[in-house]
N, C-alpha and C positions, 0 to 999 in steps of 0.2 A: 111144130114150126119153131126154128130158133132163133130167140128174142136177138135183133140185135142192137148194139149200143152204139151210141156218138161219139168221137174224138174230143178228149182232153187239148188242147193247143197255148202251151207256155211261150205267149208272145211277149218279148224284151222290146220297151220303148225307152224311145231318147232320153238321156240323161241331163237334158241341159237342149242342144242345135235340134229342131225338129227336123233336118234333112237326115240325123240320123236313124230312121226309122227304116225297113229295107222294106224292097220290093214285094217280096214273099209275104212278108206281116202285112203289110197293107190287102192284098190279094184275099190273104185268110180272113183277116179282120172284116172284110166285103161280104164274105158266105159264108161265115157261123153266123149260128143264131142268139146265143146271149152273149157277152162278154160280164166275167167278175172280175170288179175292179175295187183295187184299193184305195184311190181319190176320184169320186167321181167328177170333181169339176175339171182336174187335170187331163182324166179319161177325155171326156167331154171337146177340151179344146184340141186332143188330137184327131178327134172324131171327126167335130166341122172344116177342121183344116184339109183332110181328106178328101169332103163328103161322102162321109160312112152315117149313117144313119142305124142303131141298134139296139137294142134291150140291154139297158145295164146293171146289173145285179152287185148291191153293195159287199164287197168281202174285203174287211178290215181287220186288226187283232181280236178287238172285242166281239165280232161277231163269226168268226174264222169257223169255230168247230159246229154251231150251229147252222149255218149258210152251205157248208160241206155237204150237210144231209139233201139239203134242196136242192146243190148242183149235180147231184151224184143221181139223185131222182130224174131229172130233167138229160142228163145224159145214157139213165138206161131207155129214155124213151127216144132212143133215136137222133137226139139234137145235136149239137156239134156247142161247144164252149168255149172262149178263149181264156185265161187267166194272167191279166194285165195289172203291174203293181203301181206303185206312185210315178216312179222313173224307173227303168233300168232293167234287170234281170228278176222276174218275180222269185218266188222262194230263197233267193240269198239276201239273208237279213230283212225278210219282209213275209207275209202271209204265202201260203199255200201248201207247205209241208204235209200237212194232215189232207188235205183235197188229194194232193198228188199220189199219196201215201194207198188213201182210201180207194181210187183209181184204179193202182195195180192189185189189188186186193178183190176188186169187184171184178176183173179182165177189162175193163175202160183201158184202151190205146190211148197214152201221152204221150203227145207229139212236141218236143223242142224247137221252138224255132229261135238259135242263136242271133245277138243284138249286143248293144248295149250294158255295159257292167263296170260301175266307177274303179271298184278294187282292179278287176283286170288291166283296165284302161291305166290308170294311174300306176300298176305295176310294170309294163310294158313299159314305160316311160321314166320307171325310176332310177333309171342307173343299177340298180342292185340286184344281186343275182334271183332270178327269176324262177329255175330250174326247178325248186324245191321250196315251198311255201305255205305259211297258213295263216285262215284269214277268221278272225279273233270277233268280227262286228264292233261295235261302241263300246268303249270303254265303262264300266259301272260310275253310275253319278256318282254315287257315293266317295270320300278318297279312302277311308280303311280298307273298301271292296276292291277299288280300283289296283292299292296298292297289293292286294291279295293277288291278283291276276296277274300282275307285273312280278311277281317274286317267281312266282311260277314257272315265266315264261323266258326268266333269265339268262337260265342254259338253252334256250330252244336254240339249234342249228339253224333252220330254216327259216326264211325272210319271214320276217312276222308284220302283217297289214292290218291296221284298224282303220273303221271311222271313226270321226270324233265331230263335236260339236264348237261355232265359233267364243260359247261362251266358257266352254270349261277347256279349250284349248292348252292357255295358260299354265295352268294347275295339271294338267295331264303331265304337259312336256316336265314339269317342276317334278313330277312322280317318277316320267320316265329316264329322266337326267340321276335322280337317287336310285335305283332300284338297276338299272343298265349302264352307267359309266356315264365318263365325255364324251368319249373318243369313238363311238360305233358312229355310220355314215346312218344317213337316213335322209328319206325325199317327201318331202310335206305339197301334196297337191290337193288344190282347191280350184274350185268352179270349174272342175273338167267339161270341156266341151262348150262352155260359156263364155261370151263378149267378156270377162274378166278372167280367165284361165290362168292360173300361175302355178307352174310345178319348180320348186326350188332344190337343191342338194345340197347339203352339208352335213355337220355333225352335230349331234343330239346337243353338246353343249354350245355351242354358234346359235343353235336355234332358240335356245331357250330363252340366251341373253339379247335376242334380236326380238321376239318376241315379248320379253317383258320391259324392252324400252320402247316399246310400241312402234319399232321401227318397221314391220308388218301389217299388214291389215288383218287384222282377225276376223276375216267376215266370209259367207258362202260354207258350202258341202267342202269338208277334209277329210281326205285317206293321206295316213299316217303311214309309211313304211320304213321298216328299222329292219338293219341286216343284224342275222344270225349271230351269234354267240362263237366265237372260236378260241382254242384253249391256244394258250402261251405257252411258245417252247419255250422252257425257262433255262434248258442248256443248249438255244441257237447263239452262233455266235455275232458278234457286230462285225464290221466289216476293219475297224481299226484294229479289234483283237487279231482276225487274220491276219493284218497285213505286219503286224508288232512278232505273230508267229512265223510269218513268213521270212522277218528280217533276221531275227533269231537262231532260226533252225539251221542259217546259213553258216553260222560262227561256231553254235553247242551242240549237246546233245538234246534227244528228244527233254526227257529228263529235264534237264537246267532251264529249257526255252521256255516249258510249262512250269516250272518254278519263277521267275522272274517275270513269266509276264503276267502269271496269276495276282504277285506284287505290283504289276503297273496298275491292273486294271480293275485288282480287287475281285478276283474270281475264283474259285476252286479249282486246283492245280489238277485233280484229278481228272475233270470233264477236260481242260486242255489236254490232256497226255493222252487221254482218250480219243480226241481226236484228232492227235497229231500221229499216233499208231494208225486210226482206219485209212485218212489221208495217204500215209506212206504207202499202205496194202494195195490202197485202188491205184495209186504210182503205179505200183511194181505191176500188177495187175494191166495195164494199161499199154508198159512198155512190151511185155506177153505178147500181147495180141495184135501187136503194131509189126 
């Protein structure tokens, strides 16, 4: 006879509005037989809001890798298990990784059921590019550590998302203002999806000195999002140097335009000659095809 096993079920609860909880999770949450959860009083008040009535199995950090054994147990016998975290998406930045792990290890089916997730939610919403991303969790309390991370991640391309805390907020942004510039954009959202929500945009250095004249509130759940790292063309030109080339070229030769206005503008004569040659090519090039 072959043994068979219960369904793993990663249910994502509300991050803050209890309407955000979906249809299908409520359904599930009705007909599994345990749920592990990572606060049980929090579990709890979704539970009665519901009327779900269930067997709640404590899985927290401290007890994650031993609790594993016992739900891995209870799922080869047949049972069905939800894994429910404090708020939000379990296993991102929170217990289950070694449960889920151990899962597909044993042939136990994990089932997803999409929900709730402050970093998606807050990146969706940030203004900043989206496409390409990564999401870092909390920043180390410590700041030697902190600033370790931050050196690291200087060059990173892609939108980089933390959580962070309202008490080392401060001190973050004062890390992230040294270590990444002014001038990169980033969107500071707190208490997503709660009667206080506020997602703000600006730049790293606006924030920092808004933030330390206590012109914000530093209170509630923060996800941090800083855009990517992009390299400086260092031989783009300005738009006045164009328009200085453009008035030029009418009178000299290429030559003399790139000499004299390397002198207005304080630039390498060479990169302007250079680019008053490719300019002319894609001209002539242009008139070709016309």
């Amino acid at each position: 006879m072959i043994k068979k096993n219960g369904n793993l079920f990663i249910i994502s609860t509300p991050i803050g509005n209890m309407n955000d909880i979906t249809y299908r999770s409520i359904k599930i949450l009705k007909k599994i037989d345990y749920i592990a959860s990572e606060n049980y009083k929090n579990t709890l008040k979704l539970l009665n809001k519901f009327n779900i009535n269930k067997s709640i199995i404590s899985f927290h950090q401290h007890n994650e890798l031993i609790n594993t054994k016992k739900i891995i147990k209870i799922l080869q016998k047949n049972k069905n298990v939800a894994l429910v975290s404090d708020a939000g998406t379990p296993t991102i930045n929170d217990p289950g990784f070694y449960l889920v792990r151990e899962c597909h290890l044993k042939k136990i089916k994990v089932i997803p059921l999409p929900g709730a997730c402050a970093a998606i939610s807050a990146l969706s919403a940030s203004g900043i590019p989206s496409n390409k991303f990564c999401f870092e969790g909390f920043l180390p309390k410590k700041e030697k550590k902190r600033c370790e991370i931050l050196k690291k991640l200087k060059f990173e391309k892609r939108t980089i998302i933390f959580y962070e805390t309202p008490h080392r907020i401060k001190k973050s942004l004062k890390n992230i203002l040294k270590e990444f510039g002014p001038n990169r954009t980033m969107t500071i959202a707190r208490e997503i999806t709660k009667y206080w929500e506020s997602i703000k945009y600006n730049t790293i250095y606006n924030f920092y000195y808004k933030y330390k004249n206590n012109s914000l509130i530093c209170k509630g759940e923060i996800v941090l999002i800083i855009s990517g790292y992009v390299k400086k063309n260092k031989n783009k030109l300005s738009k006045k140097i164009k328009k200085t080339l453009s008035i030029l070229k009418s009178f000299l030769s290429l030559k003399k335009t790139a000499l004299i206005t390397s002198k207005i503008h304080n630039i390498k004569k060479n990169n302007l000659y250079k680019y008053l040659i490719k300019k002319q090519n894609n001209d002539k090039t242009l008139k070709l095809l016309k």
